[in-house]
Structure formats: C-alpha cells, structure tokens
C-alpha positions in Angstrom: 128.5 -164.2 7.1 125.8 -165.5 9.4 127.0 -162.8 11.9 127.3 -160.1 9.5 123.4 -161.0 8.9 122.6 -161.3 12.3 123.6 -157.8 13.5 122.2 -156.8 10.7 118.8 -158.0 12.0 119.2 -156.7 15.0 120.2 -153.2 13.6 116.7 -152.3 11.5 114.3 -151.2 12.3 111.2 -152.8 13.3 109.2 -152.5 10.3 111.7 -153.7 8.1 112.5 -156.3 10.9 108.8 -158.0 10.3 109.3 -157.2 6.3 112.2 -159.7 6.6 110.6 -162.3 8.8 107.5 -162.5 7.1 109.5 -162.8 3.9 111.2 -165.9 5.4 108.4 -167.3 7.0 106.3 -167.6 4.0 109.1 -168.9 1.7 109.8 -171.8 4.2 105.8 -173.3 4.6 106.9 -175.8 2.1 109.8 -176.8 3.9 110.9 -178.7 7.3 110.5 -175.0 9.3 113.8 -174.8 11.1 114.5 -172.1 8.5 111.0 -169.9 10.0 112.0 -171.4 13.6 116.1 -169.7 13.5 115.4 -166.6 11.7 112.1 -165.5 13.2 112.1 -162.6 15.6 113.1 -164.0 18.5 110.7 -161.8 20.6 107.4 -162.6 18.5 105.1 -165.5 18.4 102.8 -166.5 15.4 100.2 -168.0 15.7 96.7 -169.3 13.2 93.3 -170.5 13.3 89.9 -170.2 14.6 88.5 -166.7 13.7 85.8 -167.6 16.8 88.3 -166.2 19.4 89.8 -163.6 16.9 88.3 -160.4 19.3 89.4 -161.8 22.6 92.9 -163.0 21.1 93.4 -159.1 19.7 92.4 -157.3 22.7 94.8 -160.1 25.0 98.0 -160.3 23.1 97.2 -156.1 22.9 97.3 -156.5 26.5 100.1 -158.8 27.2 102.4 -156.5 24.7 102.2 -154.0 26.9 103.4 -155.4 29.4 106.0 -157.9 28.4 106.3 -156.4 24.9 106.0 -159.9 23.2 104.6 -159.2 20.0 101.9 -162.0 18.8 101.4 -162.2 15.0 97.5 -163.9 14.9 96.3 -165.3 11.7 92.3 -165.5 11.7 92.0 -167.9 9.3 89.7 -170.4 10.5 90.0 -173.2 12.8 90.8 -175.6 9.8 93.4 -173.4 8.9 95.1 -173.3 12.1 95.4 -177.0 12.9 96.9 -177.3 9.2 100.1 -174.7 9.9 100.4 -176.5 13.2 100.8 -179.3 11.6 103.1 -178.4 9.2 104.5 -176.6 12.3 105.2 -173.2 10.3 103.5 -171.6 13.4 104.2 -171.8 16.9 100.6 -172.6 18.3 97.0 -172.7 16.7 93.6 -171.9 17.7 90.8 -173.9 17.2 87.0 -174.6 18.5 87.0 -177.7 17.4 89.5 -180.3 19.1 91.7 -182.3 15.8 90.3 -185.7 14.3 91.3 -188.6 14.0 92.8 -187.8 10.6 94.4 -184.2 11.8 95.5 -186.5 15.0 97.3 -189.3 12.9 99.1 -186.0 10.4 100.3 -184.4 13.5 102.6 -187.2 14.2 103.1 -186.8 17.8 101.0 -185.9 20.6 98.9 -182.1 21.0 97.9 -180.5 23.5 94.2 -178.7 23.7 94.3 -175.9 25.9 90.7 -174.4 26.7 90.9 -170.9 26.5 87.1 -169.8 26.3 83.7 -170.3 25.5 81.7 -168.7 23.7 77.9 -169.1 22.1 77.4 -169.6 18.2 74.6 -167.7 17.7 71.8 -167.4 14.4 71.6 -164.0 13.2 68.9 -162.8 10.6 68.2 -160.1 8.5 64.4 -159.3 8.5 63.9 -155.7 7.5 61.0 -154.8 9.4 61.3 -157.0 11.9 62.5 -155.9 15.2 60.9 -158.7 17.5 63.3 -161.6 18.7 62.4 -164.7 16.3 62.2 -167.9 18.3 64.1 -171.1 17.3 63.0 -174.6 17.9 65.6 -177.6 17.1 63.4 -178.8 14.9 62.6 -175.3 12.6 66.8 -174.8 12.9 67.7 -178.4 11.4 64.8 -177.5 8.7 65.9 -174.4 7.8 69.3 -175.6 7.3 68.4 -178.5 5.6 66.6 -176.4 3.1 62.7 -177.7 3.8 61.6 -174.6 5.3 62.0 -171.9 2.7 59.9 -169.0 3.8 59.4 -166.9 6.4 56.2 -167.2 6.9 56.2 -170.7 6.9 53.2 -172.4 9.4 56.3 -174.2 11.4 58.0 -170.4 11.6 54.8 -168.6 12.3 53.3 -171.5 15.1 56.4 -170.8 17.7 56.8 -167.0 17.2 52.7 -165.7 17.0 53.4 -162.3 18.1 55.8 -161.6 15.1 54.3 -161.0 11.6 57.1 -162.8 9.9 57.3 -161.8 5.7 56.7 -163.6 2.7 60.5 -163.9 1.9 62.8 -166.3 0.7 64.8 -167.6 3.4 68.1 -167.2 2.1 71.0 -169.6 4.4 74.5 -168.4 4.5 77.1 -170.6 6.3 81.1 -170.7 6.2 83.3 -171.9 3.4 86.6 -173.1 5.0 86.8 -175.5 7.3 85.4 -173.7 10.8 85.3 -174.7 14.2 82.5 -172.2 14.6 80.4 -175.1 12.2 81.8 -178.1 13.9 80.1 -176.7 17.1 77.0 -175.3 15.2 76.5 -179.0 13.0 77.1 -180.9 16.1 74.5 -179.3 17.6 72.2 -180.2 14.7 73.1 -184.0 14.7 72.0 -184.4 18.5 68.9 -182.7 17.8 68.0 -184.2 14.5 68.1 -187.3 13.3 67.7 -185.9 9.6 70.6 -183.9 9.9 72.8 -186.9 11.2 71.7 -188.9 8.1 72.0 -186.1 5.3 74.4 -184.2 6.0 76.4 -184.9 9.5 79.0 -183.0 11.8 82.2 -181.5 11.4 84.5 -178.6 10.3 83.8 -178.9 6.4 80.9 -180.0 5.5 78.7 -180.7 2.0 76.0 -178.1 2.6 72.4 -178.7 1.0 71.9 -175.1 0.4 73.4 -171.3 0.7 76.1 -169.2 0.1 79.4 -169.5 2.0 81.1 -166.7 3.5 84.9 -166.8 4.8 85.5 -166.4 8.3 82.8 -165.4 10.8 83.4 -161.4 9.2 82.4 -163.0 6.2 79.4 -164.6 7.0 78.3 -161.7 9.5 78.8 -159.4 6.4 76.4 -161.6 3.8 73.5 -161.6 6.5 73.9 -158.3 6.8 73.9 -157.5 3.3 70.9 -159.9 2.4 67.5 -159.6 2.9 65.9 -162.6 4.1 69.5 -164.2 5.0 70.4 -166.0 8.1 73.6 -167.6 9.1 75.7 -168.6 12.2 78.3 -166.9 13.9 80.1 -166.1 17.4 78.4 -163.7 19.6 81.3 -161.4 19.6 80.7 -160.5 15.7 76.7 -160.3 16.2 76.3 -158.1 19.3 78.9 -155.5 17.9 77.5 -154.8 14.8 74.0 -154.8 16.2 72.6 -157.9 14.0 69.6 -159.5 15.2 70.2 -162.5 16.9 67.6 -165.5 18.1 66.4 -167.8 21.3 66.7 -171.0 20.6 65.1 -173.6 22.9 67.2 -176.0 24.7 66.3 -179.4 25.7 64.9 -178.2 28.8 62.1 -176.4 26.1 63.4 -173.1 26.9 63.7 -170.2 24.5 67.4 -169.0 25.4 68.7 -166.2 24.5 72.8 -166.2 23.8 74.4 -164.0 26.8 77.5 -164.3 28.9 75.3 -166.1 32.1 73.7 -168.7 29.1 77.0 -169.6 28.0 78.2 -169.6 31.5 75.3 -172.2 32.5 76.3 -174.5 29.4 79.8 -174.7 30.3 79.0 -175.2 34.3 79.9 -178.9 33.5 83.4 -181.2 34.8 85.7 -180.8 31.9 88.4 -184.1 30.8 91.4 -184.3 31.7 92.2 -183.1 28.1 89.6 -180.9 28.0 88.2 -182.3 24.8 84.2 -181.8 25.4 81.4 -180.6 23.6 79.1 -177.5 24.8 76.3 -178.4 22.6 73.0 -179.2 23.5 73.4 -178.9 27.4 71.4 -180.3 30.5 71.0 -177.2 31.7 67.6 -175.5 32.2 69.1 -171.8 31.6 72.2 -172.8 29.1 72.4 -172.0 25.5 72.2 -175.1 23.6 74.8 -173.9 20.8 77.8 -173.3 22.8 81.5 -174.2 22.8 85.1 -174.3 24.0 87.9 -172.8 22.1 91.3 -174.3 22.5 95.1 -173.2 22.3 96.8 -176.1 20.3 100.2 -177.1 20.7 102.8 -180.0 20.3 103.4 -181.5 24.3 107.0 -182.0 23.1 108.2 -178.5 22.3 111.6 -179.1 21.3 110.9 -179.5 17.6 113.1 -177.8 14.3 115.2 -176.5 16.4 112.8 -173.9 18.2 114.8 -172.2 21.1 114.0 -172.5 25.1 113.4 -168.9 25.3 110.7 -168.9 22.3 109.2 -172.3 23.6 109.6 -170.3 27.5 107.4 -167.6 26.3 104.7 -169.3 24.8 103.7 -171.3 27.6 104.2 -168.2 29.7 101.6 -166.5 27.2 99.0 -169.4 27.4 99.0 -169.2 30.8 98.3 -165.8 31.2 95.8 -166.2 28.6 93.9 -168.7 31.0 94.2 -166.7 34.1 94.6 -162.7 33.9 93.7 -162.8 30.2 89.7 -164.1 31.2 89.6 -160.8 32.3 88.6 -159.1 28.9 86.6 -162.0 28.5 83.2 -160.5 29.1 83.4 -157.2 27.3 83.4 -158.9 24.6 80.8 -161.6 25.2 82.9 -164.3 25.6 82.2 -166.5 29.3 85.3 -166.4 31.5 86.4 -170.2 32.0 84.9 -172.0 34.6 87.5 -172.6 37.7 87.3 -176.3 36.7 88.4 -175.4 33.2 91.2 -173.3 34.3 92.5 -176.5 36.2 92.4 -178.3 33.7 94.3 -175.9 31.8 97.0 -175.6 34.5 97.0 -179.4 34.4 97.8 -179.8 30.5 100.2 -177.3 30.2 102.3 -178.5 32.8 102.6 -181.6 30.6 104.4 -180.0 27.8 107.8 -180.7 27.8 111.1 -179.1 26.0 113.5 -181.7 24.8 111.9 -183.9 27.2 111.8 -182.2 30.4 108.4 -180.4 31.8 108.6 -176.8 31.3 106.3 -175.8 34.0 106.8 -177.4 37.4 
C-alpha cells in the first residue's frame, strides 16, 4: 500500500503534489513531525520566520530554483514565529533577527545553530502630509515618542532638532508590530542602550507590553498603517520603506551624527568582529558613519540534523542552500537595501555550518 501511494506521488502533477504535502504538513504540527519529514516533497524545503529578510529570501530561493530547481516554501511570519516551528521542528530551518532566549534555548532541547545571513537597518518611517523634508531623530525624542511623552508634532523637543521643517499640529499617532518580531528585538534594544526610561518601563525583546499605538502584523503590516495614517510613525526594515517610497528619518548615533539608513550606514555598523556564533547586536554602534538601528538576521537550524527521521539528501540540500545563501546569494543583497555580509561574517558562517552534523558526523568538511 505504501508503494501504491508512493508512485502515486510521484505520478501528479505538481500542483496537486504541493496540495498533498501541504495537506500533510499542516495536519502533523501537533505531532512528533516524522509524518511532515517522510511524506514531504523530497525536492522542497520549508522554511518560517522573520519577515525582515522576507525580500532577499524571495528574490534568492527564486534564484537558487533556477538553478538547482530546489523549490523553498518561506513562511513570513515573524521571527517569533519561526523559532516556534523550529522548535516544534514542523520546518526544516527558520529565520530570525533576533538570536533565541534563554527560554526558546532551553524548548529547543538540543543545540541551534545561528547562521548570519544579512544585515539590514530598521528604519522609522512617518506619514506627514505636507512634509517632504527629512525629520531628524535624536535618541532621546525616539525613546519619547515611543514611550508616549511626546505627543505632537510640533512638540518644542521635535521642533529644537529639525528648525528648518515646519512640523504640524498633529497627533503623533505610534504604530509598532503585534507578533513577536525580531525587527522589535533590534529596534527596543536599541531604545534600552540609549535610554534609561525605556530599560525601566518597558524593556527589550521580541514581544513586548507597548505603552501606546496600534500593532500591525508583519513589517507589510505596519508599513501599511503608516501609510494609511496621518500623523503615524512606526518601524520597519529598509527593504519595505524605500520600495513604497515612505519617508524615512536620520537618526543620530552616538558619534551625534544624523544618519541616514543606506547600504554604506548599515555597512559601517556591521564593520565589527563577529563571535564565533555570531550572536551580536548591531545597535547603537561606535561608528562615526553607522546607523545606530541596525542588525543581523540569522538562518536557524538544529547542529544535529539527523532528527524524525529527516533523509541525508533533504538535510544535504539545506546546508548546500545556506551556503549559497551566504556566498553567491549576497549578491542580490544590495538591490534591495540589504548590506552584503562583511568577509568576517561570512567566515563565521562557513565556520558554524561546518559544525552541523547528520547522525553525528559533520556534513561539511
């Protein structure tokens, strides 16, 4: 009977092919996931998480089809979202910009591995009809603004640091993600080493107790409330702002620079030596030309690979994917306003995955 089903598989046709497997896949999550591991298509990878990298991700595994034709199924779900499935490994790697917890670390159950596979800058975009100046952002104005103290436009501590913009007498409405986001781990650890309000009232991570705003799912959804909302402002990934032409600040860095978020800012804030497991925060760099709100975004994956049952070919083909991803894939990097990783991040990288084994034995040697 299991080969009867089997040629069956191997028959259809593709769409009906993915009908079947997603079928499966979703009717195991609640299961051990050998049943998603022996039945999915053996020639496509799934993967979850951080919406962040969801541009570069669609334009690489585009790329890498063509010329392997490994398919990539990529949920953009939210960093928080991606670490879970890992977890409950109903997927075969996630994606996320911020590196796990100790709490995500102590669920996983066995040692994961964070790949970096770019950097990008979080940036705060605004809707100010009328306005077509580039509003400057000091720490202290951000954390205030956020925090809900500074609720106007016009207010003395917006109007002081931007004098040649006549700024409204609007609300200042905040909008800021609702599931748990790498894109706010990096944005609210930015705001806890520059104030020490922040720290005390509200603190860093992926999900947070906002003291204000609306939420918005995803970077798309917060992108689209700004954009919607008169007198809104909200964080998201340069790769979502520059496309849909939203306005986007400087904000000064702790050299008391007003920088603008580019490719060369990001570039500068990552110029830095990266760990041995690459687990290092962007935020709030040293350098005089670096955008202070900047990150890493990581492949994660088990180092042991040989889990439910998951073949050497599937397990063969991810690692061949990540690596591309971390050395021919940087190339669509900057069309999309993400910084290409430094050389020291690629080694880094190259270091990590060779670690991953498969039932034991390195995969990469």
């Amino acid at each position: 009977m299991k080969n009867v089903k089997r040629n069956v598989l191997q028959t259809a046709n593709y769409l009906k092919l993915a009908l079947i497997t997603c079928l499966l896949f979703c009717s195991c999550q609640g299961n051990s996931g050998n049943q998603q591991n022996n039945t999915a298509d053996a020639n496509t990878l799934i993967g979850a998480g951080s919406t962040f990298d969801y541009p570069l991700f669609s334009k690489q595994f585009a790329e890498y089809h063509k010329t392997t034709g490994l398919k990539v199924n990529y949920q953009s779900i939210g960093s928080g979202g991606g670490i879970l499935q890992l977890i409950n490994k109903t997927v075969d790697f996630g994606a996320s910009d911020a590196p796990l917890n100790e709490e995500q670390t102590h669920k996983a159950g066995a040692p994961v591995l964070h790949i970096p596979v770019t950097a990008g800058a979080v940036v705060l975009s605004y809707n100010l009809p009328g306005v077509t100046d580039t509003l400057k952002l000091s720490p202290g104005v951000l954390a205030g603004i956020f925090l809900g103290e500074i609720k106007k436009w016009n207010d003395p501590k917006l109007t002081t640091i931007n004098p040649d913009v006549t700024l409204p007498d609007l609300d200042i409405v905040i909008v800021h993600r609702s599931d748990g986001s790498g894109t706010t781990n990096i944005f609210t650890t930015y705001l806890g080493k520059v104030s020490a309000e922040w720290g005390k009232k509200v603190g860093e991570g992926s999900s947070i107790y906002w003291p204000t705003g609306l939420g918005g799912k995803g970077n798309e959804g917060v992108a689209g409330l700004v954009k919607q909302i008169p007198g809104a402002i909200g964080y998201v990934e340069l790769a979502y702002a520059l496309p849909n032409n939203m306005a986007i600040a400087k904000v000064q860095n702790k050299a008391g620079n007003y920088i603008f978020p580019d490719i060369a800012s990001v570039t500068a804030a990552a110029n830095m030596q990266i760990p041995q497991d690459a687990r290092i925060s962007l935020t709030n760099t040293d350098a005089v030309d670096g955008y202070p709100i900047s990150g890493l975004s990581w492949i994660i994956i088990y180092r042991e690979q040989g889990y439910n049952k998951r073949s050497a070919d599937k397990v063969a083909k991810l690692i061949k994917l990540t690596w591309w991803q971390i050395h021919e894939g940087q190339q669509y990097s900057a069309a999309l306003f993400y910084a290409p990783l430094s050389q020291n991040a690629v080694a880094v990288g190259e270091q990590i995955l060779r670690s991953a084994t498969y039932d034991g034995k390195v995969i990469i040697k």
